[in-house]
C-alpha positions in Angstrom: 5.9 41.7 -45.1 2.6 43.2 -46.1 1.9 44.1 -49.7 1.8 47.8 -50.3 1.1 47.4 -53.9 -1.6 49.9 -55.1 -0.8 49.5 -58.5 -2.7 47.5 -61.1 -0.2 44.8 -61.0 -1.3 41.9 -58.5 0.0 38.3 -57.5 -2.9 36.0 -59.2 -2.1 33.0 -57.1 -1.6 34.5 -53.3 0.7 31.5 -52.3 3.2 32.7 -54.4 3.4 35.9 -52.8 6.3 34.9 -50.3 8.2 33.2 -53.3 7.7 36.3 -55.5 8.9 38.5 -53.4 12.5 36.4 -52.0 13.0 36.4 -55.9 13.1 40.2 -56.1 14.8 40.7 -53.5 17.7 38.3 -54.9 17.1 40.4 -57.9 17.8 42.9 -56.6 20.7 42.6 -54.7 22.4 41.0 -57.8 22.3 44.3 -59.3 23.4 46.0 -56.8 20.3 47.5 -54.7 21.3 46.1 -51.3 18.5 46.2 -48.3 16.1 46.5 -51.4 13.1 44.6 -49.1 13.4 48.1 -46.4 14.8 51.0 -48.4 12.5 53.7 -49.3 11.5 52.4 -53.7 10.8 56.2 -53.9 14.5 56.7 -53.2 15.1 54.6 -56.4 15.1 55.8 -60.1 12.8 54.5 -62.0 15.2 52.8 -64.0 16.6 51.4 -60.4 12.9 50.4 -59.8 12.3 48.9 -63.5 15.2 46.9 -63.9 14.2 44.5 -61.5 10.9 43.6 -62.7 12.1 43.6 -66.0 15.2 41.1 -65.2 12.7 39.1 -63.1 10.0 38.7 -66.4 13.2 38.2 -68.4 14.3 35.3 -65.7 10.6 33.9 -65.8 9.6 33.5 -69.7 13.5 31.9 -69.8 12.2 29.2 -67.1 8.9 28.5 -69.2 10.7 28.6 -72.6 13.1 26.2 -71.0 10.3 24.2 -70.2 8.7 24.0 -73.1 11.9 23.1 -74.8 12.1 20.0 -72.3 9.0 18.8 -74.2 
């Protein structure tokens, strides 16, 4: 899938593109947004649209405080 982002927002290390976006998609369909990797995101609310990056951050700094704790 190619990446339509236009936005400032941009994956630093390119290998983790694949990885990044599999995670979303899981995101996403734990909340509920099934077939979120083909529907239309302008379809979505932006609360729809927001909760998955914010539950994916929220996911992330848990796995490196977790790490750090590991220490």
């Amino acid at each position: 899938m190619a990446n339509n982002n236009t936005g400032r927002n941009r994956v630093l290390i390119p290998e983790a593109q694949k990885g990044l976006d599999q995670f979303k998609y899981e995101v996403a369909s734990e909340l509920g947004l099934a077939n979120y990797a083909t529907i239309d995101k302008g379809n979505l609310t932006s609360r729809e649209n927001g909760y998955v990056g914010g539950i994916m951050v929220k996911r992330m700094v848990e796995a490196y405080e977790r790490g750090l704790a590991g220490r």
